[in-house]
C-alpha positions as CSV (number, residue, x, y, z in Angstrom):
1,X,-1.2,6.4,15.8
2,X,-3.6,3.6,16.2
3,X,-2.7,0.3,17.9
4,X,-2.0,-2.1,14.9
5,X,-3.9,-4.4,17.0
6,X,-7.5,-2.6,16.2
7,X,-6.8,-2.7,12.6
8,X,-9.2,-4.3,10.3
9,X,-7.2,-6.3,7.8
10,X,-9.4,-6.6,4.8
11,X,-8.7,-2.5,5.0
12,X,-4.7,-2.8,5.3
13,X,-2.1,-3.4,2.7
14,X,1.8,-4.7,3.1
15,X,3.6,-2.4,0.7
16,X,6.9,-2.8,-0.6
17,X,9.8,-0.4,-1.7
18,X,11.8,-1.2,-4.7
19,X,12.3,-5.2,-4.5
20,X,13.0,-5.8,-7.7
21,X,15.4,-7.8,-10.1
22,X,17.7,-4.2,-11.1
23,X,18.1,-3.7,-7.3
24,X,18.6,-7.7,-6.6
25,X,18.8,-10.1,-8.7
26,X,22.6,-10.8,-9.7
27,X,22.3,-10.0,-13.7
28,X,20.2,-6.7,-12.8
29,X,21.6,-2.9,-12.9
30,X,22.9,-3.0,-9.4
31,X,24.3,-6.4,-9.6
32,X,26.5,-6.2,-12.8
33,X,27.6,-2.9,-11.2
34,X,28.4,-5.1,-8.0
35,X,26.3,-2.8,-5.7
36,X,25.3,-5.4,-3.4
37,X,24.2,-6.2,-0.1
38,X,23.1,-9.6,1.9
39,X,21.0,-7.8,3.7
40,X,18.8,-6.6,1.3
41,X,18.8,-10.0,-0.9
42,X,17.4,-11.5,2.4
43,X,13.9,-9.5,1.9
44,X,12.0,-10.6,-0.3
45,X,12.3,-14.4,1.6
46,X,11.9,-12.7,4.8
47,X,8.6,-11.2,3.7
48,X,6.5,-13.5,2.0
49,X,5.0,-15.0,4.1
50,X,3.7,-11.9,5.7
51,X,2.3,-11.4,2.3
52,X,0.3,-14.9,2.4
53,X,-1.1,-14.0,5.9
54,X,-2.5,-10.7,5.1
55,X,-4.0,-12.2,2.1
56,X,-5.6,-15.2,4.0
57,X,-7.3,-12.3,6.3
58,X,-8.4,-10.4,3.3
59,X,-5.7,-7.6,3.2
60,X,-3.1,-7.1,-0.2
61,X,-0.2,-6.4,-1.3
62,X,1.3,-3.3,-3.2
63,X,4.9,-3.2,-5.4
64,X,5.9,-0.2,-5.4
65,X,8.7,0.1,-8.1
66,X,11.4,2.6,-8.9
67,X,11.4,3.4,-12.7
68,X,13.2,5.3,-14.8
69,X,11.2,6.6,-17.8
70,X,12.7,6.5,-21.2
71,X,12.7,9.9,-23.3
72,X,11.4,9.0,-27.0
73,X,15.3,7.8,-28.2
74,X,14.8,5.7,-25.3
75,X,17.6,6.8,-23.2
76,X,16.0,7.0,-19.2
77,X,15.2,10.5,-17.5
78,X,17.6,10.5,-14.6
79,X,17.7,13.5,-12.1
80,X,21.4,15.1,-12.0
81,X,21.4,13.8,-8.1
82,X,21.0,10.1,-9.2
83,X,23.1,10.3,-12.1
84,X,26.0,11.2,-9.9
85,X,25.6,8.3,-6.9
86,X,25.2,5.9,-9.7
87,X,26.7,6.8,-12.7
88,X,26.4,3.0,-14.1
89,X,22.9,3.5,-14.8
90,X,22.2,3.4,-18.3
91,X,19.5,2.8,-21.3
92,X,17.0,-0.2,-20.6
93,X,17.6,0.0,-16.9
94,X,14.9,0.5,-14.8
95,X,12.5,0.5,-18.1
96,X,8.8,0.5,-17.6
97,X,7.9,-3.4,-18.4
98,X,11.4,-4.6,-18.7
99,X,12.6,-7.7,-16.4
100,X,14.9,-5.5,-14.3
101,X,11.9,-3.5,-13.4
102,X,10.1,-6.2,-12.6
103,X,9.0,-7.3,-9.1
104,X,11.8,-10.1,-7.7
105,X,10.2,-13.9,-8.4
106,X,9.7,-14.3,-4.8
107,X,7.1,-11.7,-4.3
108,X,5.7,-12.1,-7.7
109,X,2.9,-11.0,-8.6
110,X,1.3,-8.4,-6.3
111,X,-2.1,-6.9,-6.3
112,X,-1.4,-3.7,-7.6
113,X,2.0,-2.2,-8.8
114,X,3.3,1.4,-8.4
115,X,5.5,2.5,-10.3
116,X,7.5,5.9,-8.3
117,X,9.9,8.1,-10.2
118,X,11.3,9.6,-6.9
119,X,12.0,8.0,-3.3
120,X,8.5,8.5,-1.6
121,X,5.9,5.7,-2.7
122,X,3.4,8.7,-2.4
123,X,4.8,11.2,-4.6
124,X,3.2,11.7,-7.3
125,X,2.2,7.9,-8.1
126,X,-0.9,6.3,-8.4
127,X,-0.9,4.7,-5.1
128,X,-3.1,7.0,-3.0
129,X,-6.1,6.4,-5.8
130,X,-5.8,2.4,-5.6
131,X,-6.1,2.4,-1.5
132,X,-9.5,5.1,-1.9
133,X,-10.5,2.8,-4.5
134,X,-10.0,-0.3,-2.7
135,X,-11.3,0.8,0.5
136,X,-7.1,0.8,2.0
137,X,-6.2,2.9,5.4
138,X,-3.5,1.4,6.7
139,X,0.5,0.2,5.3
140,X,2.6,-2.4,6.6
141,X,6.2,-1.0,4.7
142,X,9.4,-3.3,3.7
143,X,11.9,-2.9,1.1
144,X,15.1,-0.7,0.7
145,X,16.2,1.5,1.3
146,X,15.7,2.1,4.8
147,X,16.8,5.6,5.0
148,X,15.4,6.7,1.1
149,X,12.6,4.9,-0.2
150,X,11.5,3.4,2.9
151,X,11.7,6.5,5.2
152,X,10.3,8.8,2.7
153,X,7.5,6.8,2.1
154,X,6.8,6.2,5.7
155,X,7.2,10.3,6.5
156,X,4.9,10.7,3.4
157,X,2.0,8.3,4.8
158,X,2.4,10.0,8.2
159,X,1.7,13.7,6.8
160,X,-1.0,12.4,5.2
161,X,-2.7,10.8,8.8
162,X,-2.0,7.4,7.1
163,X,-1.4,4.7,9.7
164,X,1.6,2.4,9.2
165,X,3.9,-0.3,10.9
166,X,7.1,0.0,9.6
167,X,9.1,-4.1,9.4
168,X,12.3,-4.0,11.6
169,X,14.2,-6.4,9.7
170,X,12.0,-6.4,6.6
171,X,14.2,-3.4,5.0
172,X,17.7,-2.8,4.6
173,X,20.3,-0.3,3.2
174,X,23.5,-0.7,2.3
175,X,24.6,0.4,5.6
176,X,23.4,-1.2,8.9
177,X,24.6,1.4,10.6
178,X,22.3,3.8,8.2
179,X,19.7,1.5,8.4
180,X,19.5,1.4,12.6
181,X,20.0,5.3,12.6
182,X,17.0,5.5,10.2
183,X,15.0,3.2,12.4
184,X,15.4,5.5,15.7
185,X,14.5,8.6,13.5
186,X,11.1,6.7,12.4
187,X,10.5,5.8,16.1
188,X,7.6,8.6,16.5
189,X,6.1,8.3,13.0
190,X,5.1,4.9,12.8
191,X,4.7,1.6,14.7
192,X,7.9,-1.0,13.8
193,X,7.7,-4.8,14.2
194,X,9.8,-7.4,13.0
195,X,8.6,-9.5,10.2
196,X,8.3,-12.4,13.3
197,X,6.2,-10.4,15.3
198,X,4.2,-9.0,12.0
199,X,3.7,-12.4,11.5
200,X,2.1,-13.4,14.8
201,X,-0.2,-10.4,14.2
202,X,-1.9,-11.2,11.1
203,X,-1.6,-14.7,12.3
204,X,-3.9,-13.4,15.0
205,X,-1.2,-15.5,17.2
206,X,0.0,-12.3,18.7
């Protein structure tokens, strides 16, 4: 793994797992189902501002969004594992263009959106054709959860000799203790930084 420090920033993108409103906003799926966490509502604040910094030195910023696709009655294609953790997910939920599955007001709008049907950011999305296309090596990753989305993605990005800096405190899970287990398993796939010291890096303060 490269030293985050060599990285050319106009060739690096802050990607972000799942921060939108059906995860976190009160009135989305998770919320009315009262799966919440304070942690996790504390992201997308908590990462913003890396977003402006990267942008200022020419890099972007990539939503990658969990969606459930709607068969043609409209009722969404949920996988027998998924159904059973979170049986209160329903029709509209997680709908391709709905609010829910839209990006949390905070981080709105990124660059490019992904929408993922599975955990991994990489599997079988779009995403790996925008960064060729764009001229994208490298991931900065944030969002939840730490041990699913997150960890999958950042496992995914590593087969694949993609470099990556995972944020610290810039993803959650509903756990901490999860969360701090996950970061010690990720501790020989990728670099990890908090969101501070992220921030003194593309500040070029660091």
């Amino acid at each position: 793994m490269s030293d985050p420090k060599t990285w050319d920033l106009t060739r690096t993108a802050l990607l972000t797992i799942d921060l939108q409103n059906d995860f976190i906003h009160p009135e989305g799926a998770y919320g009315r189902a009262g799966q919440t966490s304070e942690a996790i509502a504390a992201l997308p604040d908590r990462i913003a501002p890396l977003v402006a910094a990267l942008r200022a030195r020419g890099g972007h910023y990539i939503s990658a969004q969990f969606t459930l696709v709607p068969d043609g009655k409209g009722e969404p294609l949920i996988s027998p594992h998924l159904k059973k953790l979170r049986p209160f997910l329903g029709r509209g939920d997680f709908a391709p263009g709905s609010q829910g599955n839209r990006l949390v007001d905070a981080l709105f709008p990124a660059d490019f959106v992904i929408e993922k049907v599975a955990y991994s950011a990489l599997y079988q999305t779009r995403l790996e054709y925008i960064m060729r296309a764009v001229g994208i090596d490298r991931l900065i990753v944030g969002g939840i959860v730490t041990n699913g989305g997150v960890a999958s993605t950042l496992r995914d990005a590593h087969l694949r000799d993609i470099d990556t800096v995972m944020l610290t405190d810039g993803c959650a899970a509903f756990k901490p203790e999860v969360h701090n287990a996950t970061l010690i398993s990720l501790g020989t796939v990728t670099h990890q930084m908090t969101c501070a010291e992220a921030l003194n890096w593309l500040e070029g303060t660091a």
